[in-house]
Chimera marker file (.cmm) of the C-alpha trace (Angstrom):
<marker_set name="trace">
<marker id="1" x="0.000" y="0.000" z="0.000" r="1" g="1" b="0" radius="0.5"/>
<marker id="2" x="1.356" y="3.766" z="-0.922" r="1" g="1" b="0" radius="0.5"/>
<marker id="3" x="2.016" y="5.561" z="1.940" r="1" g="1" b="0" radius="0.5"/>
<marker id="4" x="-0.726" y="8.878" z="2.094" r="1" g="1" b="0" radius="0.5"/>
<marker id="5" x="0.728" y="12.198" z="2.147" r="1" g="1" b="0" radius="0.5"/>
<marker id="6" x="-0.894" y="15.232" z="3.318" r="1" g="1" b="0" radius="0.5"/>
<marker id="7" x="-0.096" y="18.429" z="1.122" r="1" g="1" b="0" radius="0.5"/>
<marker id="8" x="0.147" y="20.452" z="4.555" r="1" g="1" b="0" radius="0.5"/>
<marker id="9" x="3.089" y="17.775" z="5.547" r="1" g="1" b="0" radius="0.5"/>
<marker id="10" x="5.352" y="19.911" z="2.753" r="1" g="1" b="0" radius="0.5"/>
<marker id="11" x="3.477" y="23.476" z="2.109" r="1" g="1" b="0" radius="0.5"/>
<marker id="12" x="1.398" y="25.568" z="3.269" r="1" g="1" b="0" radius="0.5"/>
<marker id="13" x="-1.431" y="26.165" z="0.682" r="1" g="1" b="0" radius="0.5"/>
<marker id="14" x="-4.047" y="28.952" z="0.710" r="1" g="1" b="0" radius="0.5"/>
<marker id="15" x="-7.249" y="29.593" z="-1.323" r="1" g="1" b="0" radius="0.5"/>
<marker id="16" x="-5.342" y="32.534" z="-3.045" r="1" g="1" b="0" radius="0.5"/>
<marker id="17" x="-3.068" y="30.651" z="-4.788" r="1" g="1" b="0" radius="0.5"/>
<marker id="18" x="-0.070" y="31.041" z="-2.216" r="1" g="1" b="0" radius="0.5"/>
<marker id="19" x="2.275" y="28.588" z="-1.707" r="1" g="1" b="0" radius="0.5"/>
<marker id="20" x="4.975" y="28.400" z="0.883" r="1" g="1" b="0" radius="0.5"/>
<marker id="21" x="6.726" y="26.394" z="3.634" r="1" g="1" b="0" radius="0.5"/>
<marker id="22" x="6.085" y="28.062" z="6.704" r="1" g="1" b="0" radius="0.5"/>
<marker id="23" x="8.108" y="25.916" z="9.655" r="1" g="1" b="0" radius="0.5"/>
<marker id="24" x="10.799" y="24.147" z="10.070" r="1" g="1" b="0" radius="0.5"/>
<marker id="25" x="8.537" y="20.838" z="10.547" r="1" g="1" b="0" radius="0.5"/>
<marker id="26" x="7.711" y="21.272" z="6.576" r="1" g="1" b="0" radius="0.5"/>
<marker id="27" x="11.570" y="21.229" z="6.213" r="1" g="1" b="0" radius="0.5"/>
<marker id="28" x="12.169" y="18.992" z="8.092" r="1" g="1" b="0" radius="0.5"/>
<marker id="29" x="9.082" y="16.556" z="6.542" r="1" g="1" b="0" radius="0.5"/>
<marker id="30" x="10.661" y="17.288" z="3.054" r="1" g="1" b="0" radius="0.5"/>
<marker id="31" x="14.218" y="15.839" z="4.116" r="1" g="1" b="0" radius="0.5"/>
<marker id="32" x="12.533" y="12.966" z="5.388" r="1" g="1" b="0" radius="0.5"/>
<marker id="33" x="10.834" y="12.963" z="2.444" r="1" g="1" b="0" radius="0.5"/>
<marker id="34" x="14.124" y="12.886" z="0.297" r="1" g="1" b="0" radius="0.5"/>
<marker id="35" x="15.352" y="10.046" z="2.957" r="1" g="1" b="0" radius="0.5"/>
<marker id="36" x="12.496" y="8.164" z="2.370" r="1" g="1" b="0" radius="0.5"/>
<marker id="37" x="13.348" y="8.158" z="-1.736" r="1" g="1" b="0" radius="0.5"/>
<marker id="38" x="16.338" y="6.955" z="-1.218" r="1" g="1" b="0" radius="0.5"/>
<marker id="39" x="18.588" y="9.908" z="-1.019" r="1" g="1" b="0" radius="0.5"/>
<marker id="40" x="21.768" y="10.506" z="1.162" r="1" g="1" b="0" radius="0.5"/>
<marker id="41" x="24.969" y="12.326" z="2.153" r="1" g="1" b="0" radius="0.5"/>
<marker id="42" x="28.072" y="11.346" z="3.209" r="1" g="1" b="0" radius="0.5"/>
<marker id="43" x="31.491" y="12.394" z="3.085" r="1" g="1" b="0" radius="0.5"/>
<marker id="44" x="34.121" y="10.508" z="0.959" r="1" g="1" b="0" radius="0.5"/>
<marker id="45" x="37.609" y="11.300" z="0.541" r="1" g="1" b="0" radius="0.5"/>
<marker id="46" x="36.925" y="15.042" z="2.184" r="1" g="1" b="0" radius="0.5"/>
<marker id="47" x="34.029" y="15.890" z="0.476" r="1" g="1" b="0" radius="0.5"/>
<marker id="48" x="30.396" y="15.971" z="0.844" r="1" g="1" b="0" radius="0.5"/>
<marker id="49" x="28.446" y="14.617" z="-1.439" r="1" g="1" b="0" radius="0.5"/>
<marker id="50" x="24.802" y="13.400" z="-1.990" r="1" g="1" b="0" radius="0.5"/>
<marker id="51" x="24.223" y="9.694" z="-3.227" r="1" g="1" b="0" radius="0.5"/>
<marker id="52" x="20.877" y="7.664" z="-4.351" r="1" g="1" b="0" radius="0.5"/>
<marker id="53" x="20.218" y="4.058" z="-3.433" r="1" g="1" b="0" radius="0.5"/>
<marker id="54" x="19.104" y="2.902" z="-6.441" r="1" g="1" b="0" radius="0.5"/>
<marker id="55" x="18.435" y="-0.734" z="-6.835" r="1" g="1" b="0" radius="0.5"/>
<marker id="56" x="20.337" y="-1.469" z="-3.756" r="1" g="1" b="0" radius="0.5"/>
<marker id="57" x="23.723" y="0.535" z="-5.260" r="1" g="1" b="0" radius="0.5"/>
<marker id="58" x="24.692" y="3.621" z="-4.217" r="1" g="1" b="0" radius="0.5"/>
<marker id="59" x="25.339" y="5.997" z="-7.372" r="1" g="1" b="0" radius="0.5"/>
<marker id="60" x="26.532" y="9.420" z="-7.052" r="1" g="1" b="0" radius="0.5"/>
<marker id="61" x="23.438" y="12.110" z="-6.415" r="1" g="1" b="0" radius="0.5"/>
<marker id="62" x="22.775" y="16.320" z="-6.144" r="1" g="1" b="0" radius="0.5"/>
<marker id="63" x="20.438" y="18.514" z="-4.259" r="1" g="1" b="0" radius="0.5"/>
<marker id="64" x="19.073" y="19.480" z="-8.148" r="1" g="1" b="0" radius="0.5"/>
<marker id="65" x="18.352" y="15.431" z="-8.963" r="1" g="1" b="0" radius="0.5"/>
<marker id="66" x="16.397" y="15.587" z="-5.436" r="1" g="1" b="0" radius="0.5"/>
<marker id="67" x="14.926" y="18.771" z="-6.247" r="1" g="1" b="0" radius="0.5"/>
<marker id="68" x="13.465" y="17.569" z="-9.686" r="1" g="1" b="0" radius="0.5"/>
<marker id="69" x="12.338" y="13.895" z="-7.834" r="1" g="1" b="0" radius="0.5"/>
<marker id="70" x="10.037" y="16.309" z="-5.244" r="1" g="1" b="0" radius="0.5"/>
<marker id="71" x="9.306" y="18.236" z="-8.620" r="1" g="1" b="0" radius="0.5"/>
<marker id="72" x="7.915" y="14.649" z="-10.028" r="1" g="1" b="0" radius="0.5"/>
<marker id="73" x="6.120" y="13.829" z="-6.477" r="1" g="1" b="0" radius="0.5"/>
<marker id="74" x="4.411" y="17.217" z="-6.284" r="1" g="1" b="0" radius="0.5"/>
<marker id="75" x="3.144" y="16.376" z="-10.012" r="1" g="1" b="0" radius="0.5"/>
<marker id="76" x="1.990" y="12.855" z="-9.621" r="1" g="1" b="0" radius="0.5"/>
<marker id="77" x="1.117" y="12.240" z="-6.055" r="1" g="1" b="0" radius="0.5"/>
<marker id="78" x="-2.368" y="12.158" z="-4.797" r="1" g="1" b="0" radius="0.5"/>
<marker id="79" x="-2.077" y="14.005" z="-1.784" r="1" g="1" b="0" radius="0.5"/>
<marker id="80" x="-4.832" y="14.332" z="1.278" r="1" g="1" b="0" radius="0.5"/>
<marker id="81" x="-6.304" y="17.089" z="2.355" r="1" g="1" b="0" radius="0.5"/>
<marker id="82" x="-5.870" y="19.501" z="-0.701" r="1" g="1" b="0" radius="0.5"/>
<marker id="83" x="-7.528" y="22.912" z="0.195" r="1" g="1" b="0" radius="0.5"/>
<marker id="84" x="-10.410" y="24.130" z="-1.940" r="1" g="1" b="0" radius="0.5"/>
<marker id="85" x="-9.259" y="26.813" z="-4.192" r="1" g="1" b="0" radius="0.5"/>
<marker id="86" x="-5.689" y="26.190" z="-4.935" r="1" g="1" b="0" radius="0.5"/>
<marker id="87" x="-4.420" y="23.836" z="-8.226" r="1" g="1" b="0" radius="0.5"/>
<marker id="88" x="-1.939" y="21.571" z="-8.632" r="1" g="1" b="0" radius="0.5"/>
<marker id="89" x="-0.511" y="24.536" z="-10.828" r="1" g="1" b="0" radius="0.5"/>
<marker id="90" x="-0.349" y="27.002" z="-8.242" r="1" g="1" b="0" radius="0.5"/>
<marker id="91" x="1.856" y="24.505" z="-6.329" r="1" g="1" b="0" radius="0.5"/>
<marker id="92" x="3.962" y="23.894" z="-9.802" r="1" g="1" b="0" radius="0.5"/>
<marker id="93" x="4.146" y="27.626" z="-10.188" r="1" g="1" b="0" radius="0.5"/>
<marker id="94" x="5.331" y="27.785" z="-6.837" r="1" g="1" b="0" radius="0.5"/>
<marker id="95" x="8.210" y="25.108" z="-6.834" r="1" g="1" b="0" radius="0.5"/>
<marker id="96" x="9.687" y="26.726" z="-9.593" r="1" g="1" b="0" radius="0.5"/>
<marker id="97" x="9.647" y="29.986" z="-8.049" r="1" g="1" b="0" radius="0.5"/>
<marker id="98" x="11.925" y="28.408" z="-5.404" r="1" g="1" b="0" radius="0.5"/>
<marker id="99" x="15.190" y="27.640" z="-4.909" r="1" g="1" b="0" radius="0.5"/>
<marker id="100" x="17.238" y="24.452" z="-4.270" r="1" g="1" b="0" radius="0.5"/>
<marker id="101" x="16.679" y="22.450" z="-0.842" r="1" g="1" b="0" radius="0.5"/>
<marker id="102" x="18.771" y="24.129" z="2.035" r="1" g="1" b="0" radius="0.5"/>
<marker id="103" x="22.533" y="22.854" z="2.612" r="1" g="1" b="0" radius="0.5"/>
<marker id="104" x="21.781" y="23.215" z="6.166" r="1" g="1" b="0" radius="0.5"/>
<marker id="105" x="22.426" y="21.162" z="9.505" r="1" g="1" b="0" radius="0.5"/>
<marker id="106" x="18.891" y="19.881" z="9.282" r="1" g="1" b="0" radius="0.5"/>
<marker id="107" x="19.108" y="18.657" z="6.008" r="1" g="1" b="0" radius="0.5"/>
<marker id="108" x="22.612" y="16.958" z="7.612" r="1" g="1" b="0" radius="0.5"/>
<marker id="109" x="20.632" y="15.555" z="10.223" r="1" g="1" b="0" radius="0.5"/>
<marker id="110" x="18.425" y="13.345" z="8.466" r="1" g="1" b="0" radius="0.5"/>
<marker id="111" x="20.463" y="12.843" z="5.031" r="1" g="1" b="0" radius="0.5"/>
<marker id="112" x="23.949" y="12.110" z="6.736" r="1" g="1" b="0" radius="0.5"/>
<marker id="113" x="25.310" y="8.434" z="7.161" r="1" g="1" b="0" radius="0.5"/>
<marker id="114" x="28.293" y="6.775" z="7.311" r="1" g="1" b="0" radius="0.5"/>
<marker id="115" x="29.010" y="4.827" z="3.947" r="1" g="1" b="0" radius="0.5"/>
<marker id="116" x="30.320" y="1.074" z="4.012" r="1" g="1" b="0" radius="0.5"/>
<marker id="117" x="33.526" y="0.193" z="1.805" r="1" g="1" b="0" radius="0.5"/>
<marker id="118" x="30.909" y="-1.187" z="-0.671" r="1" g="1" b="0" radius="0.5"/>
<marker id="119" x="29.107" y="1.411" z="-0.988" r="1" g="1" b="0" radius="0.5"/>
<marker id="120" x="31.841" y="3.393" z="-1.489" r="1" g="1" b="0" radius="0.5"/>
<marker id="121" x="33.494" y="1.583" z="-3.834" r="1" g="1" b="0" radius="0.5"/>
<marker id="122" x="29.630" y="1.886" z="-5.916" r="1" g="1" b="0" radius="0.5"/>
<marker id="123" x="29.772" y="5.503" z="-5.432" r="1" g="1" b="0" radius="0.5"/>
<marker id="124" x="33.331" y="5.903" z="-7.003" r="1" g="1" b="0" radius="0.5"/>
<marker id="125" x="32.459" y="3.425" z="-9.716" r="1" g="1" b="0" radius="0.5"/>
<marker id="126" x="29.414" y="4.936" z="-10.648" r="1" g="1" b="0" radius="0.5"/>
<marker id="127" x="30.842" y="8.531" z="-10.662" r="1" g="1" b="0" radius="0.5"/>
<marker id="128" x="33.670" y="7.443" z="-13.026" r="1" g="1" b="0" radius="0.5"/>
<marker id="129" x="36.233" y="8.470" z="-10.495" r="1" g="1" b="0" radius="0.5"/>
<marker id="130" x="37.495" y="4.999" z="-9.209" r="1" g="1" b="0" radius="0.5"/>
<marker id="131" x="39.704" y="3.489" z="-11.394" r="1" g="1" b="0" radius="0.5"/>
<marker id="132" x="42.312" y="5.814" z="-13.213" r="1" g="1" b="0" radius="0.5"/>
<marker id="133" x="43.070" y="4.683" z="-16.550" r="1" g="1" b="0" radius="0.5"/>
<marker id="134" x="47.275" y="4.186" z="-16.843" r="1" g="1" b="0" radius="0.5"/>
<marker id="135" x="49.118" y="4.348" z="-20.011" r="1" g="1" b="0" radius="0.5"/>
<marker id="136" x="52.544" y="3.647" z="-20.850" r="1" g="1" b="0" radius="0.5"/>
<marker id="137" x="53.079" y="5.258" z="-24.146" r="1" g="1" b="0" radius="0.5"/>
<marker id="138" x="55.039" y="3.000" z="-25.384" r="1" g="1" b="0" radius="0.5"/>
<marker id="139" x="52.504" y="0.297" z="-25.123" r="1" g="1" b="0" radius="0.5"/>
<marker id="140" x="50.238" y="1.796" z="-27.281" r="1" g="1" b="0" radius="0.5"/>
<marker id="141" x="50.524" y="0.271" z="-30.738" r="1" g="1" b="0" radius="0.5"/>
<marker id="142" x="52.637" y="2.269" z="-33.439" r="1" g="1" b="0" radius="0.5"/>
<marker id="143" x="50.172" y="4.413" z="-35.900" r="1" g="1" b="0" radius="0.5"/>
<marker id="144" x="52.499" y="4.279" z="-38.796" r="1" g="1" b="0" radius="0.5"/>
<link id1="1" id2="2" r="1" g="1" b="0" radius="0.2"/>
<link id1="2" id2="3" r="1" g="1" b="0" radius="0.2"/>
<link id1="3" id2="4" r="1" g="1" b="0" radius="0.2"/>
<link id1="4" id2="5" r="1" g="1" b="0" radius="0.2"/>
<link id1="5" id2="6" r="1" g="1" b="0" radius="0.2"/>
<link id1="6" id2="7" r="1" g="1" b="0" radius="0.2"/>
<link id1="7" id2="8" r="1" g="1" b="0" radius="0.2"/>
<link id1="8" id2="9" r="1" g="1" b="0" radius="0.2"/>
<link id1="9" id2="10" r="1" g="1" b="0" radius="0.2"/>
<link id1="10" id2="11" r="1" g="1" b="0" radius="0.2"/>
<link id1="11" id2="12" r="1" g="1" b="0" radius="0.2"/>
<link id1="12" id2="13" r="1" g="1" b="0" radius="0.2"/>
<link id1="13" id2="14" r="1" g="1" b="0" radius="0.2"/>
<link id1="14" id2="15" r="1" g="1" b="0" radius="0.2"/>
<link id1="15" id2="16" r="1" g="1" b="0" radius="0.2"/>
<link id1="16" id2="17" r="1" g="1" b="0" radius="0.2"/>
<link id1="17" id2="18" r="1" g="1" b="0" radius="0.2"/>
<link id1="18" id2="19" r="1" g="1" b="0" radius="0.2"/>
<link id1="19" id2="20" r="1" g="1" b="0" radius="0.2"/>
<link id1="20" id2="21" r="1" g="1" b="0" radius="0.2"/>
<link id1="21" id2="22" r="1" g="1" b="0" radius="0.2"/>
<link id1="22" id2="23" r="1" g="1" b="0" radius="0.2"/>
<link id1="23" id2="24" r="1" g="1" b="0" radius="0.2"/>
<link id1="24" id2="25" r="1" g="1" b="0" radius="0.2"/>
<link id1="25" id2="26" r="1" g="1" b="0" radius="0.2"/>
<link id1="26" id2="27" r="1" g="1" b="0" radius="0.2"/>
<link id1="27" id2="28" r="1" g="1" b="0" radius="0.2"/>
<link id1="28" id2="29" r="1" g="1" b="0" radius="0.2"/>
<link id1="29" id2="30" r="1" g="1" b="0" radius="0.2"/>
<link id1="30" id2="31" r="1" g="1" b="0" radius="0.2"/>
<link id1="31" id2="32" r="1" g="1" b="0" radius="0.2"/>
<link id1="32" id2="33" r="1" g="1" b="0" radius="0.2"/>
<link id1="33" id2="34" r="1" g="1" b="0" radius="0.2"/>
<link id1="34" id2="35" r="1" g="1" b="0" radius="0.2"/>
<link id1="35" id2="36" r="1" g="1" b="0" radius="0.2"/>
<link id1="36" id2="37" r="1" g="1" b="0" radius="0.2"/>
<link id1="37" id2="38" r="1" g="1" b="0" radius="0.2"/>
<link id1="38" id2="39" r="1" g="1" b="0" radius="0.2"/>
<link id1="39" id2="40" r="1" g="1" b="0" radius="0.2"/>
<link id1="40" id2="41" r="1" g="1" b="0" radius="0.2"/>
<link id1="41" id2="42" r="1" g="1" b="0" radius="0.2"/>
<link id1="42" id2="43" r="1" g="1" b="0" radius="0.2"/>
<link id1="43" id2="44" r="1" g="1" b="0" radius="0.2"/>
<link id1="44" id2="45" r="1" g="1" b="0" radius="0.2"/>
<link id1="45" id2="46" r="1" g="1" b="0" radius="0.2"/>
<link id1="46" id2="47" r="1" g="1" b="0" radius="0.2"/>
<link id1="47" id2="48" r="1" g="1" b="0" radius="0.2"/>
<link id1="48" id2="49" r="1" g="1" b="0" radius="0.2"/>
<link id1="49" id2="50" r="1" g="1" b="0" radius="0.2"/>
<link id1="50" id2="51" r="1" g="1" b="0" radius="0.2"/>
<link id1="51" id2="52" r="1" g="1" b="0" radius="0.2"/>
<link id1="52" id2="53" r="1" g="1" b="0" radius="0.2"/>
<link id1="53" id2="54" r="1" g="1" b="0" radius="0.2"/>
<link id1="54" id2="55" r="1" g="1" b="0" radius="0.2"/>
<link id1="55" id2="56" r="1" g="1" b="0" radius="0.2"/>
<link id1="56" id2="57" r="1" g="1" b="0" radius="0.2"/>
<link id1="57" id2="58" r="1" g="1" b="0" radius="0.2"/>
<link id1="58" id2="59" r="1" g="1" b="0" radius="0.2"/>
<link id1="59" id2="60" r="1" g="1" b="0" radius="0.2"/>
<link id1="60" id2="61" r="1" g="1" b="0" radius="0.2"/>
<link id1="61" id2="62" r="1" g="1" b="0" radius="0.2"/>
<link id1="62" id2="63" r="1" g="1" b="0" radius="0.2"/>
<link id1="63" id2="64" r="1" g="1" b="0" radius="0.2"/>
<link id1="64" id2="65" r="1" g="1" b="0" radius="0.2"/>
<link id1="65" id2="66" r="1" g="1" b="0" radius="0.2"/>
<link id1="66" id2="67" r="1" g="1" b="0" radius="0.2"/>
<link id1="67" id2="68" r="1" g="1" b="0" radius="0.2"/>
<link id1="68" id2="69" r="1" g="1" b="0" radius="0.2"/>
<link id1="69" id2="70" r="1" g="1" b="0" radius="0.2"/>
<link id1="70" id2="71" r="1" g="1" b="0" radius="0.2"/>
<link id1="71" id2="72" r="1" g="1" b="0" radius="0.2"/>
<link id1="72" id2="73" r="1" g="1" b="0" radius="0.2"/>
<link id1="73" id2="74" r="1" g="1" b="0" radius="0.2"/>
<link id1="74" id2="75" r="1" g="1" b="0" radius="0.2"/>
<link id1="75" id2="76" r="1" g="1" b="0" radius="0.2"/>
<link id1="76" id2="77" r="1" g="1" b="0" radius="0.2"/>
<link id1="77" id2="78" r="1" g="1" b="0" radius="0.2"/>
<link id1="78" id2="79" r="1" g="1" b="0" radius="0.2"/>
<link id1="79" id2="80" r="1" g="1" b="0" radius="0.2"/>
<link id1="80" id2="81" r="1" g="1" b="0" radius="0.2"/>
<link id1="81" id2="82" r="1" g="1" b="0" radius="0.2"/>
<link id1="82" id2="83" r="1" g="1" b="0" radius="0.2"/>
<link id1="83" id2="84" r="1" g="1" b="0" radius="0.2"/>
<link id1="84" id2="85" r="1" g="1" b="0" radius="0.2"/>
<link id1="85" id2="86" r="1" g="1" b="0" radius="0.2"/>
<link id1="86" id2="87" r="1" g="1" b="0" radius="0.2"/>
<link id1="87" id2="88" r="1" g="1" b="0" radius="0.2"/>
<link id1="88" id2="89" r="1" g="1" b="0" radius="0.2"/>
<link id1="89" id2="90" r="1" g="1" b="0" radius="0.2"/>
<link id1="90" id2="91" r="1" g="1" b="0" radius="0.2"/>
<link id1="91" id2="92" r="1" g="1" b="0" radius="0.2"/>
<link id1="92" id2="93" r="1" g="1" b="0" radius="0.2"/>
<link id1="93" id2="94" r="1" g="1" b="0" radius="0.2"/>
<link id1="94" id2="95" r="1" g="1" b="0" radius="0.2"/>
<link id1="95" id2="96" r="1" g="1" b="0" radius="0.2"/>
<link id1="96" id2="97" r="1" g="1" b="0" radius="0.2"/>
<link id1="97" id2="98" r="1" g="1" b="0" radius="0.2"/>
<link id1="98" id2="99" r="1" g="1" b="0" radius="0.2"/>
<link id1="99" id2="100" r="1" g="1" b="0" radius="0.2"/>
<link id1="100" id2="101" r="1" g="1" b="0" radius="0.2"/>
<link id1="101" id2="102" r="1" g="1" b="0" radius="0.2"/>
<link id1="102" id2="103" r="1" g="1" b="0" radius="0.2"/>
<link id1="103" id2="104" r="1" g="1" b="0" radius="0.2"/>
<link id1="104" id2="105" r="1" g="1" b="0" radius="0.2"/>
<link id1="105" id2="106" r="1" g="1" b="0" radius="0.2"/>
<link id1="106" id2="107" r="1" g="1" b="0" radius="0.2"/>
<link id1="107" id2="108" r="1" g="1" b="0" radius="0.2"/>
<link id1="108" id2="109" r="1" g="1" b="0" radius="0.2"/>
<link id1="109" id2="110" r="1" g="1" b="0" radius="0.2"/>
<link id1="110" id2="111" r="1" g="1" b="0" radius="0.2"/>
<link id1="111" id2="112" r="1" g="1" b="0" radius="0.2"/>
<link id1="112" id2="113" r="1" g="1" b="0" radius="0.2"/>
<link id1="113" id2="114" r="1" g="1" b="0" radius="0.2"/>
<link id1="114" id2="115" r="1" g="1" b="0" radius="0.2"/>
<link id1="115" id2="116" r="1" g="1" b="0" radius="0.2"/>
<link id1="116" id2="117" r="1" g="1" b="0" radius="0.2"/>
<link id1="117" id2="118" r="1" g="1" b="0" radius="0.2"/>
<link id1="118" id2="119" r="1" g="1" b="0" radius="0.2"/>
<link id1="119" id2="120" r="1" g="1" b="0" radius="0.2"/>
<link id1="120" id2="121" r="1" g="1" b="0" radius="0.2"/>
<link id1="121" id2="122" r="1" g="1" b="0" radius="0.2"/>
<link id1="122" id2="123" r="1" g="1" b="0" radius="0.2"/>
<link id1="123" id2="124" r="1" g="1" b="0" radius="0.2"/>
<link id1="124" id2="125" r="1" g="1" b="0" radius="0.2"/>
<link id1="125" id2="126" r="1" g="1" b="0" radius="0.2"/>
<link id1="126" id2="127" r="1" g="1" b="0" radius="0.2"/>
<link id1="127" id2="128" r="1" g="1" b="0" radius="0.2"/>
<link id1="128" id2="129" r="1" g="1" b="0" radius="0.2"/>
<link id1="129" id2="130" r="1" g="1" b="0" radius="0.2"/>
<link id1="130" id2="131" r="1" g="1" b="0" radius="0.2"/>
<link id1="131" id2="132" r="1" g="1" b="0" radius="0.2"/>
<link id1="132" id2="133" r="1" g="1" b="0" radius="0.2"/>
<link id1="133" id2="134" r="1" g="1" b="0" radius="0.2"/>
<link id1="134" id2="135" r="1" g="1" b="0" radius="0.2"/>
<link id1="135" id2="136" r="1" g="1" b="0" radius="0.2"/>
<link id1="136" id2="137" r="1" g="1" b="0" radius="0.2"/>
<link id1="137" id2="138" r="1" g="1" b="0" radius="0.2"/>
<link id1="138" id2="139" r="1" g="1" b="0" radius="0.2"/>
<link id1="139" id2="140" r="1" g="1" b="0" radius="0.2"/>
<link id1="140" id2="141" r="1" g="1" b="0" radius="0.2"/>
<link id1="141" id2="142" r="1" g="1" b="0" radius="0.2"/>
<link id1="142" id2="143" r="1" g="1" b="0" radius="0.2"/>
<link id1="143" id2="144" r="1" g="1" b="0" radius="0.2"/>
</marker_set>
């Protein structure tokens, strides 16, 4: 069964068309949210960076691919209590009025986790920056 989402978990809607998230519960619902689809951070070799589980792998990930996945859930999702007045273009309108999800400690909070050597091996194979490809020139054949 597909869990139910209220609107009102994410944004505040009004009959006038106004769309916003007014408290830091909204926030924090749409990192949980991001959780929930499978999204992460971690750190790896110094640096922060954002991964998907995908299929049980861990691929590389950014705030913009979660940003368009909430984009695709606002679109398609068949929220609960959806106030009278306002469309499901008001809240399009809206997203794209906004900017990125917050870098912030909160977003830290429920994104951050420790990656396994697996994973981390996924991550770096996946983002093309595991294996460094060595030549010996002259191993390579002879173009005349």
């Amino acid at each position: 069964m597909e869990k139910q989402y209220s609107i009102n978990n994410f944004v505040t809607l009004s009959a006038n068309g106004k769309v916003a998230i007014n408290s830091e519960e909204q926030q924090a619902n749409l990192y949980r949210w991001f959780k929930e689809a499978g999204f992460g951070q971690s750190e790896l070799n110094g640096k922060i960076v954002f991964f998907k589980i995908v299929n049980n792998v861990v691929v590389p990930s950014s705030i913009i691919a979660m940003r368009y996945e909430f984009l695709h859930f606002l679109e398609s999702y068949d929220f609960r209590e959806w106030p009278e007045g306002v469309t499901r273009l008001d809240l399009i309108e809206w997203f794209y009025d906004t900017r990125p999800p917050k870098r912030n400690e909160l977003l830290r909070d429920f994104l951050y986790r420790e990656l396994s050597k697996t994973e981390q091996e996924q991550y770096l194979t996946y983002s093309g920056r595991h294996h460094r490809l060595v030549i010996n020139p002259d191993e390579l054949p002879s173009c005349a």
